[in-house]
N, C-alpha and C positions, 0 to 999 in steps of 0.2 A: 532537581527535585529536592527541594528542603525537605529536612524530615518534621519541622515542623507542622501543626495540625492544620493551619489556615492554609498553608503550602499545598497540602497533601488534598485538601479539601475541593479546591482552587482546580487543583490540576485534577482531577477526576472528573469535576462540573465540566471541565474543558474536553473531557474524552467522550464523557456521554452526548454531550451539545453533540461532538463533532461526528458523533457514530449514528446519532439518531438522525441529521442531515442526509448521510448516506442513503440511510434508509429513504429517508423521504425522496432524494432523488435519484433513488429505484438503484443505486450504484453495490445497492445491497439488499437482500429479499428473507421476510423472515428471521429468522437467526443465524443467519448466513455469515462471512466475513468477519473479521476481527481489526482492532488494533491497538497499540502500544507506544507507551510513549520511554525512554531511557536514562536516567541517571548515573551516568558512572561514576562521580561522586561516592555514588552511597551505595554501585552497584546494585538498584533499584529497579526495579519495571514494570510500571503500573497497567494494566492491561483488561482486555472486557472479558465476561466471563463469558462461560460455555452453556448453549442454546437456550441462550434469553433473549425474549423478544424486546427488540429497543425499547419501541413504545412505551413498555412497562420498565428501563432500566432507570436506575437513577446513581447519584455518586454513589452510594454505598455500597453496589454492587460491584465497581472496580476492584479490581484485585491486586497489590501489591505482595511483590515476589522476589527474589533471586533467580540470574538466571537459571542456576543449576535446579529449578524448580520448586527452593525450598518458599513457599508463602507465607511470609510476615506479616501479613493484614488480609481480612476478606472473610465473609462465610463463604464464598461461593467457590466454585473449581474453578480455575483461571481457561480460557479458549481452550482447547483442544490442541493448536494449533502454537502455542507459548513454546514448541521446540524452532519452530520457524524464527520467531521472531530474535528467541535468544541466539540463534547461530550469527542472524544477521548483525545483534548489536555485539555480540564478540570480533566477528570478524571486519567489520566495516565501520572504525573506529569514530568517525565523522557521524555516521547517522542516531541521531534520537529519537525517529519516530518512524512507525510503520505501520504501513494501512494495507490492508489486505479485503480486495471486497470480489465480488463474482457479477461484477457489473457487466449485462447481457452483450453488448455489442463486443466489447475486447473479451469476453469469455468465448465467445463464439470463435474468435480467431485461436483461443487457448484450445478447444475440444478439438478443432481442426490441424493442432498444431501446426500454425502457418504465421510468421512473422506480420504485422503487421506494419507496410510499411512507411518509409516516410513522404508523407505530399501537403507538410502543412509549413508553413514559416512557423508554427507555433512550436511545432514537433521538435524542429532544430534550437530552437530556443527556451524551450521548457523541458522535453523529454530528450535531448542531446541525440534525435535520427528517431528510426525506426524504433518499434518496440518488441524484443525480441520474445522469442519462449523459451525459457529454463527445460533440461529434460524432467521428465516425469519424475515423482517419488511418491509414494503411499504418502496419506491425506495425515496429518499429525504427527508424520517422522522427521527426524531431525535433517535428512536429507532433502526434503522441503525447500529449506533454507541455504542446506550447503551446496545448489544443483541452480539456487538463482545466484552465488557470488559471481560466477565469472561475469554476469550481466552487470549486477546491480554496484558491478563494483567502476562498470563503467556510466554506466544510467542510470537515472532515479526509478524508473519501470519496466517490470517485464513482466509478460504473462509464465503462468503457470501450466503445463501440461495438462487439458482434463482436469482441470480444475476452475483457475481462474485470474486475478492481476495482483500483483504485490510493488508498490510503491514506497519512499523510504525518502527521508528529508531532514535536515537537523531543525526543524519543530514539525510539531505537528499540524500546522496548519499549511507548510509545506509538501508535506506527503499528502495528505489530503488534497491539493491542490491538482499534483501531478495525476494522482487520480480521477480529476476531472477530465484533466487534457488527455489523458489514456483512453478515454471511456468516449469521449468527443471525437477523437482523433480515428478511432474503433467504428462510432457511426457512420462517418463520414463517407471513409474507407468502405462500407460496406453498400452504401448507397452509392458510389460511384462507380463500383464492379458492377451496380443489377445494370447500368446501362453501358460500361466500356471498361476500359484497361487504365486505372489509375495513374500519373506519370508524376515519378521523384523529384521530391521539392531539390530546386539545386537554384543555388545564390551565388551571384558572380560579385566581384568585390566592393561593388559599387553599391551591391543589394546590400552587402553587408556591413557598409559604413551606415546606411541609412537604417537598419534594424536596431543598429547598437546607439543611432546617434540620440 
């Protein structure tokens, strides 16, 4: 994240696009969901602000912060939810971006706190297995974040206890991605429980020369 203006400008047009998407495919509802994108460089983190509806959001509403909360640029209060995010870009050296949305089919499995699990060749190849749940933490605390490391440090996705999915990728179009296959991988799963017993993607080595070839 340059701190340059065209830089700065750039990357917020890219956060809006990519939040107001969410929205449109329902992966977020409302003002629901957050996300951020991270510059350690500059110790930076550009992030959406707290209950604006996409539709109406534009660059300028991006909020640029320090992790430690201090806000270098923005009118607006940064998400709610900016303790989550800063835990995850302290402790998870690799990732720059995080999407956090309340997309209804993998939320359903977060309310239920019930792992979602793996029966997709995609699952194994995008979200590394199943998608687990983090234990629970009050909505905006910093334990949010510190209660998804053991996952996230293995996965790009896990759900959220009674809440909902947090995703994490070094750009942003990456975590936004895996929250597709989360959300996908969530319907799927749940259409195949109404009529049977789901069975575990499992790839023998020959499956796995040809996935990777």
């Amino acid at each position: 994240m340059n701190q340059s203006g065209m830089e700065i400008d750039t990357l917020r047009a890219e956060i809006v696009a990519t939040a107001q998407r969410a929205c449109q495919s329902s992966l977020m509802a409302g003002t629901s969901g957050n996300l951020s994108v991270y510059d350690p460089q500059t110790g930076c983190m550009a992030i959406t602000p707290s209950g604006m509806d996409y539709s109406l959001m534009t660059p300028s509403d991006i909020v640029l912060m320090k992790l430690d909360g201090t806000v270098i640029d923005g009118t607006r209060r940064p998400s709610s939810e900016w303790r989550m995010h800063s835990v995850l870009y302290r402790e998870l050296p690799d990732v720059r971006a995080v999407v956090h949305t309340h997309a209804p089919n993998a939320t359903a499995f977060a309310v239920l706190r019930r792992e979602i699990p793996c029966v997709l060749v995609e699952m194994l190849l995008f979200l590394k297995g199943s998608i687990e749940v983090a234990e629970y933490a009050p909505q905006g605390s910093e334990a949010v974040g510190t209660n998804c490391l053991p996952i996230l440090q293995r996965k790009p996705a896990c759900l959220l206890a009674s809440h909902g999915v947090v995703t994490v990728g070094d750009s942003l179009s990456q975590a936004y991605r895996s929250s597709i296959y989360a959300e996908d991988a969530a319907h799927i799963v749940r259409l195949a429980m109404s009529t049977g017993q789901p069975i575990p993607a499992v790839i023998d080595e020959e499956g796995s020369k040809a996935i990777h070839a």
